[in-house]
N, C-alpha and C positions, 0 to 999 in steps of 0.2 A: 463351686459351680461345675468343675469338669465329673467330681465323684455322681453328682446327681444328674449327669448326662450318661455313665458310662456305666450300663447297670452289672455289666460284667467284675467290673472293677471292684464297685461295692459288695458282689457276693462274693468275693476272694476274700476281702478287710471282714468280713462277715464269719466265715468258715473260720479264718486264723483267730480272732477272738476269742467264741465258744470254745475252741481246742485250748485255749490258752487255760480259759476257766476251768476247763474240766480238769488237768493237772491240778492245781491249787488246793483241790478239795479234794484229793483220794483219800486223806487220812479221817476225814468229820463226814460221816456218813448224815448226819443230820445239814451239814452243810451240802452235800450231794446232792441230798433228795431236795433241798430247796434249789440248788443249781440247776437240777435237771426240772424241775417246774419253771422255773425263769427262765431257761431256755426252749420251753414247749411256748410258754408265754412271747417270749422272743420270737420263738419260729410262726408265732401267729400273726405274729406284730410285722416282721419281714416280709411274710408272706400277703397278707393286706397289701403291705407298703406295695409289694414288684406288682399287687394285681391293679391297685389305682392307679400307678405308675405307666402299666400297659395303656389303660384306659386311658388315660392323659395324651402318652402318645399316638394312641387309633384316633383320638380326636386331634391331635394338631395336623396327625398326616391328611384329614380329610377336608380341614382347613383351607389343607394345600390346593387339594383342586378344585375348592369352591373360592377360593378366595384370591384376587391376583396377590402374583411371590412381589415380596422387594425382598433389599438385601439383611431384612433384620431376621428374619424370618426364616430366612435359608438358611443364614450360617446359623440358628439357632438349636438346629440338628446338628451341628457337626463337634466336634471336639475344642477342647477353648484355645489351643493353639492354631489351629485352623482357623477358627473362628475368629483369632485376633489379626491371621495372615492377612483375610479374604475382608474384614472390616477396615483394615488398612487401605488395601486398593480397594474397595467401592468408594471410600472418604476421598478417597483422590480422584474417581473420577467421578466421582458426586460433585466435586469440586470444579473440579475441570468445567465438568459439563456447567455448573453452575455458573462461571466466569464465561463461558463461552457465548452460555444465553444472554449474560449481560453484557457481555462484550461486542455481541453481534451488530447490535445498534452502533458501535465506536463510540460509548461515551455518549452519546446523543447526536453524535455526528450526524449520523442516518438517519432518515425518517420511516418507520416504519409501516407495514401496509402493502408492500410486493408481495407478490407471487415469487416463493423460491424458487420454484421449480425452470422459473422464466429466465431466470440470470442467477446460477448457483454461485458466482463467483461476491455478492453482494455482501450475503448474509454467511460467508463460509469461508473467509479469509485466512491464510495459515498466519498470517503477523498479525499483531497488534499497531496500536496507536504509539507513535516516540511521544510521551506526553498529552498532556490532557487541552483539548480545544476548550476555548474560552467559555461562559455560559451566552456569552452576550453574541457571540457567532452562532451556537446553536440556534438559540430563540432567531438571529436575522434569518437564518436561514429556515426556520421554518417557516417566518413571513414571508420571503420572499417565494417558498414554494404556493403559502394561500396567493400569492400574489399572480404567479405564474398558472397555478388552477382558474385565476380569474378570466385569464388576458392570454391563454395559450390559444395554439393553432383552433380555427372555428369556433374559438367562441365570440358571441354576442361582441366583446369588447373587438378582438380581432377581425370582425369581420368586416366592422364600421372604419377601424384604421386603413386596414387595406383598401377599402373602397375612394379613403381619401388619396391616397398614394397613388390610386390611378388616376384619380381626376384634377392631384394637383392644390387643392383646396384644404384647408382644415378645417375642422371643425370647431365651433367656441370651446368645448372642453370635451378634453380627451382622459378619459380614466386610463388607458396605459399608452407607456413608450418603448420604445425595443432597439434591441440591437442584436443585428442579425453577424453571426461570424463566418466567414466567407470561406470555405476547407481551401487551401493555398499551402505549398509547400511539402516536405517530408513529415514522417506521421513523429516523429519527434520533436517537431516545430509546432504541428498540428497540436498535439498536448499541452505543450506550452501556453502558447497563444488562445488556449481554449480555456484554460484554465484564467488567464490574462484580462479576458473578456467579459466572464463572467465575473470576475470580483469587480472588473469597471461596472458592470448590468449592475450590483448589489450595490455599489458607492452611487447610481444616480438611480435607484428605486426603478431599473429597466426590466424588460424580459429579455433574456437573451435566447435567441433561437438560432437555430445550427442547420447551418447547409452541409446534408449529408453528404456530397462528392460520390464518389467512385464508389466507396467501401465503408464510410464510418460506422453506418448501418450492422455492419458485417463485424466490426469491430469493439465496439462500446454498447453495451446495454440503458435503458431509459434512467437517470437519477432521479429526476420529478416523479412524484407519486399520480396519476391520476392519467395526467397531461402531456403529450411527446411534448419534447425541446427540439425535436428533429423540425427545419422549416418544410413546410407541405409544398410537393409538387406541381401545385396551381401558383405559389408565390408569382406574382407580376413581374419580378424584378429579375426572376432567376438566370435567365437567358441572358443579361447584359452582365451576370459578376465576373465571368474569363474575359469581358474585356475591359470591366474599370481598371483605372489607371492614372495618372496624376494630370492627365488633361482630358481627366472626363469631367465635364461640363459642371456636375455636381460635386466636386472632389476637393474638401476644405480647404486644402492649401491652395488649390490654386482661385476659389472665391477668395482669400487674405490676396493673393498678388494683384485679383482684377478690381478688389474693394468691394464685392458682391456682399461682403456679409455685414447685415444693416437688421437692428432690433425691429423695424417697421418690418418688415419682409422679412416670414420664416419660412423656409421648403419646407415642402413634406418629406423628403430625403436628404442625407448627406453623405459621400461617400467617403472615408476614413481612411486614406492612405495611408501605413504605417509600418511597410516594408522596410527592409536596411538602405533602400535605395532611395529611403525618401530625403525631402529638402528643408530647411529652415522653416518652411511656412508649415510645410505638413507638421514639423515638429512642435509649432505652436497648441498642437492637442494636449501637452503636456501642461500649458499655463491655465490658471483659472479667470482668466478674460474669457478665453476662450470656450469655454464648459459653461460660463451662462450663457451664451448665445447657441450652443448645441444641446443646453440641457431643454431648451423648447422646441426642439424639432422633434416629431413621433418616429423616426427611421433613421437611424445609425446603418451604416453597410461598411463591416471592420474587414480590411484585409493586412494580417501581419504575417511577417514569419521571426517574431522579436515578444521574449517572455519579457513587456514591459512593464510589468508591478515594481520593478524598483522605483523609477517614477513617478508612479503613484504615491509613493509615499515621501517624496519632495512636494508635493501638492497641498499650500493652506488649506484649502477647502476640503482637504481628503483625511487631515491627519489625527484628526480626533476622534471619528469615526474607525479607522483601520488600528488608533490603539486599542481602542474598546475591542474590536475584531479579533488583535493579533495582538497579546501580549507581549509574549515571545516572534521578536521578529524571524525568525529563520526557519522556524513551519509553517510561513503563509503557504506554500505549496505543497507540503507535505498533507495538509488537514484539506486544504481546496482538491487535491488530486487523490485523495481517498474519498471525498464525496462524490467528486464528477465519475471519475474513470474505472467503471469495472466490466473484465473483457466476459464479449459475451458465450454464452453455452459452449460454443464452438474455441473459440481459443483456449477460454478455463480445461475443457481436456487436453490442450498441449500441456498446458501449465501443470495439470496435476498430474499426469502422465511421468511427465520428467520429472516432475521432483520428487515424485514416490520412487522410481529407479533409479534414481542417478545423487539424488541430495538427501531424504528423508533420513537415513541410517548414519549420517554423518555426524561424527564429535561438534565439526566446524564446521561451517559451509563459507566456501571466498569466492567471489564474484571479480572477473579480469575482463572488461572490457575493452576491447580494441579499436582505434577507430583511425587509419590510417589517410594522410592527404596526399600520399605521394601517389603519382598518375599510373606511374608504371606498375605492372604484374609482381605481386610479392611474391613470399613470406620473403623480409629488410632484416638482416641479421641484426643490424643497427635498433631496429625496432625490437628482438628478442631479447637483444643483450641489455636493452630498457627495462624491458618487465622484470627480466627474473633478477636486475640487480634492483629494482625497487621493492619486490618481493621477499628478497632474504634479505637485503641489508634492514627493512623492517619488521623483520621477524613474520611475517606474514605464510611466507612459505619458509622449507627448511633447505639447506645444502644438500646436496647429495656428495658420498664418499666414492672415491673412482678409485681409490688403491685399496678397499679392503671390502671384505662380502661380511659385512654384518649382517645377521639375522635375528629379528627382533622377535620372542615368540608371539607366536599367533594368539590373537584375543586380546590381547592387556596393551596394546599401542592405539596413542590416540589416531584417531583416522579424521582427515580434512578433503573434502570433497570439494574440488576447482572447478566453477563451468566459466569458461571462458566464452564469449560471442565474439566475432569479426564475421568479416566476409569473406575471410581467406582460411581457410583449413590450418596451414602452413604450421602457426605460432600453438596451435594445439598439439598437434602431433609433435613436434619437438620437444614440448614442454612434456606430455604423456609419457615419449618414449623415454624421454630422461629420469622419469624419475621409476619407468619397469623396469630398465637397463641397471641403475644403481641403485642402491640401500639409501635411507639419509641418514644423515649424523645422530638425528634426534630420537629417530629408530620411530617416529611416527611416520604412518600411510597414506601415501597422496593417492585419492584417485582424480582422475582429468579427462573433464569430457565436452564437446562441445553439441548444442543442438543444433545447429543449421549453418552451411557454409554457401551462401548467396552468389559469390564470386563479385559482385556490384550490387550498388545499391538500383531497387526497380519501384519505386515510388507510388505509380498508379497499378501497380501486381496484385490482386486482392492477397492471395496466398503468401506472398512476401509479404505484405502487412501484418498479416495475421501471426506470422513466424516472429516478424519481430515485437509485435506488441508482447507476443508470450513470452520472446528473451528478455525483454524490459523488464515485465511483471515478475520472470525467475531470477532475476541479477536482484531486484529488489529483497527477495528472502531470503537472499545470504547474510551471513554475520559479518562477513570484513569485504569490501569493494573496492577496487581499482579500477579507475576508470579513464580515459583520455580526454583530452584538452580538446575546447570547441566543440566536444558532441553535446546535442543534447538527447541522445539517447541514453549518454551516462547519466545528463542531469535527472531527466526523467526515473532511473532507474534511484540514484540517491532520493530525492525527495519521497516517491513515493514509499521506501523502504524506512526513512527517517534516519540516512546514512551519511556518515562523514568519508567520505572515500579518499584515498589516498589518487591524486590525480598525476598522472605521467605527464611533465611538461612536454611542450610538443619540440619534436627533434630539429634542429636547424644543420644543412650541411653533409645531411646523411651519417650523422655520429650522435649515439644515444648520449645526454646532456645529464653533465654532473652538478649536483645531485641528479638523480632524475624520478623524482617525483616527491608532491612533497602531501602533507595530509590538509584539507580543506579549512578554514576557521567554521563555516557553516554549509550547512545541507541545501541551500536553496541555489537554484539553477542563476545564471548569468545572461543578463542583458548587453545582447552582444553590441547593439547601435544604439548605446544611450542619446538623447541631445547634452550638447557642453552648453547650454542656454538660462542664463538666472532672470527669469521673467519677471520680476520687481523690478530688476536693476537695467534690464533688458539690454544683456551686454554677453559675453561668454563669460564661460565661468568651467572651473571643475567643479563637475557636481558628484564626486566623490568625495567630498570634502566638506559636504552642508553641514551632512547632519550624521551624528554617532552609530546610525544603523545602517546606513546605506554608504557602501563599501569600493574600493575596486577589486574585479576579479583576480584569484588567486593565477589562471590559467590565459586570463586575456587583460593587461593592463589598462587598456582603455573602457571596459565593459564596467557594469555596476553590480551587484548583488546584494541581499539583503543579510545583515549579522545579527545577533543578538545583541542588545544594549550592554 
């Protein structure tokens, strides 16, 4: 292949032959003069050959610019080592690219049909999927998005419900019911509880619609194909959601304490207290007595700051359903929060900003988030002597040597790229300087950097929202996590990454806690105010103890979370 690419080549092998022959035959002059005919004939035959040969290549070159290049095409002119270079990486990012097209979708996760250009962060993810979503969640979910095309804000269906809502009435039959989720709390609870919601909307064929608040707007792009999920700013109700509360008049628990709630008599609204702060009766939303008598009301009004799907799947009426959904117990939020939550335009360039500077060129990438409860102004040495001994005692990061100046040559060490988040600088800089100041032992390269140092947290800040959806969304594409106890900024940042992180138990006494920190059984966030209520038996109970999949937290003993069977 390469001799009849490389014409030059061939007239050398050419040249040395004839010369070879012409020796052979000086003594047989009859053998001469046939030689030197054979090689006119030859040189005739040669010469054809380089002239069709030109002509071959006048016409591929002109090919070239009438025909679009791929890659067979281009390397076809070049040399076969070349050729086999340049064939190698186009196969790979033939591939690449090919996985990515397929991939874009997550497996079917996504439904396809946006506008890229309107939310690049959808269809442009640097992770993948930890495993593959059910077929039987796909297919619900795209019922429930016809569902939610049917029955979204101003349609026909919607417009007829609202109308009852005002006046009080229902109507004989209602094609859809909803549940509105109320924005309530810090935007890491917010995630939670959004994602909490919506798997309840899917468990009772609801729509769930979303009160934007302050910023969500600002924050999360549209997942329903067609149809906002954002509730519209004529909703009736909207104006009374900062004040429900466990003695507003419509507010389920407190119908259970007065006996209000009676099969003859359905509201057209119910308000769903489901805060940490709630009571025995609000906690009654958990039993399925209670879910038939709210599964005929058209208006849910959910306020929580509590990821209560563990729950959910203590629930008869829930559990056959949510196996079909969720095979594997311990990615219900991993698969729910890669469908719901992708940041919009504006945050996606934090996100890729940073991590094309700061993580992309990395061997590793470790994710250390911080999340302190002590009142007073840090960086808690107590708190640093935590991470870095949770870090190297789990090989995570490496020692550094203080008595000798190794130098590792440059290029050939693996390099680990740290972003740490807090709200205080302090535990960054230390950990940084430590490790420019000394060599490590391992002679690999730490870099350590942090995006944003808040000083406190600012909840209703849009820009502080925005800062830290992006630190969520980059702690998430790291390879190894470390995260603190009771945040659910770390949960969020696990789930959505499909990460087992190494969690820092929380420090008692102002002295970092030995072990201190231990690795998670599963990825799914923590219910921090389960009910202890066994509604059959209707007595307490631990209900950590039901059933094989639902657990107590690694980091809060009294909390729930969901494991794998």
């Amino acid at each position: 292949m390469q001799e009849s690419l490389n014409p030059t080549t061939n007239m050398k092998r050419f040249h040395t032959k004839n010369h070879d022959d012409h020796d052979e035959v000086l003594s047989d002059s009859h053998t001469r003069s046939s030689s030197i005919s054979n090689r006119k004939c030859s040189l005739f035959t040669s010469t054809r050959f380089f002239a069709s040969l030109f002509v071959i290549t006048l016409f591929l070159c002109s090919l070239s610019f009438i025909l679009p290049s791929s890659p067979s095409t281009t390397t076809a002119t070049t040399t076969l080592n070349l050729k086999q270079t340049q064939q190698q990486g186009l196969s790979s990012d033939a591939s690449d690219s090919g996985e990515f097209i397929k991939d874009k979708l997550l497996g079917g996760l996504l439904a396809a049909g946006f506008d890229d250009k309107s939310c690049l962060s959808r269809y442009h993810s640097v992770k993948g999927l930890s495993g593959n979503p059910s077929p039987y969640l796909i297919s619900r979910l795209r019922k429930y998005e016809a569902l939610h095309k049917k029955c979204g804000p101003y349609t026909e269906s919607y417009n007829k419900t609202v109308k009852d809502l005002g006046s009080g009435h229902l109507s004989e039959s209602l094609d859809c019911k909803y549940v509105v989720w109320i924005s309530f709390s810090g935007l890491g609870n917010r995630i939670l509880t959004l994602a909490s919601a919506f798997l309840y909307a899917l468990l009772t064929n609801r729509v769930l619609l979303v009160d934007p608040g302050v910023d969500m707007v600002d924050l999360f792009c549209e997942p329903i194909p067609d149809v906002s999920w954002f509730l519209p700013p004529d909703f009736p109700l909207t104006s009374q959601f900062h004040s429900f509360n466990q003695k507003s008049d419509h507010c389920h628990g407190k119908m259970l304490k007065n006996k209000a709630v009676t099969n003859s008599k359905v509201p057209s609204s119910v308000y769903l207290h489901l805060v940490h702060d709630y009571d025995d009766e609000d906690k009654l939303f958990f039993c399925d007595e209670e879910q038939k008598f709210l599964q005929k009301v058209p208006w849910l009004m959910m306020k929580t700051d509590n990821y209560f799907i563990p729950s959910l799947f203590l629930m008869p009426s829930f559990d056959q359903e949510l196996g079909n959904l969720f095979p594997n117990k311990e990615k219900v939020f991993h698969f729910l929060g890669r469908y719901l939550f992708h940041p919009t335009n504006n945050v996606w360039g934090f996100v890729t900003r940073y991590y094309q500077a700061y993580l992309a060129n990395a061997d590793e990438r470790v994710g250390i988030q911080i999340r302190v409860f002590d009142t007073r102004t840090g960086p808690f040495q107590y708190v640093l002597d935590q991470i870095l001994a949770c870090t190297t005692k789990e090989n995570i990061l490496p020692n550094v040597d203080k008595k000798h100046d190794i130098i590792s040559s440059l290029g050939n060490s693996k390099s680990k790229a740290v972003l740490m988040t807090s709200l205080n600088s302090g535990y960054f800089e230390k950990i940084r300087d430590m490790y420019w100041e000394y060599p490590t032992v391992t002679g690999e390269v730490i870099s350590v950097s942090q995006p944003s140092h808040e000083g406190h947290q600012q909840t209703e800040k849009q820009i502080h929202n925005q800062k830290a959806w992006a630190e969520m969304y980059l702690l998430s594409l790291t390879d190894v996590l470390v995260t603190s106890s009771w945040s659910t900024f770390g949960y969020v940042a696990q789930g959505l990454g499909g990460l087992k992180p190494w969690i820092l138990y929380k420090p008692e006494n102002e002295t970092a806690p030995d072990p201190p920190c231990r690795r998670v059984t599963s990825m799914e966030p923590c219910f921090h105010a389960p009910p202890f209520y066994d509604c059959k038996a209707k007595r307490g109970t631990d209900t950590g103890a039901l059933v094989p999949h639902v657990r107590h937290c690694e980091d809060m003993s009294w909390g729930l979370k969901l494991v794998d069977n």
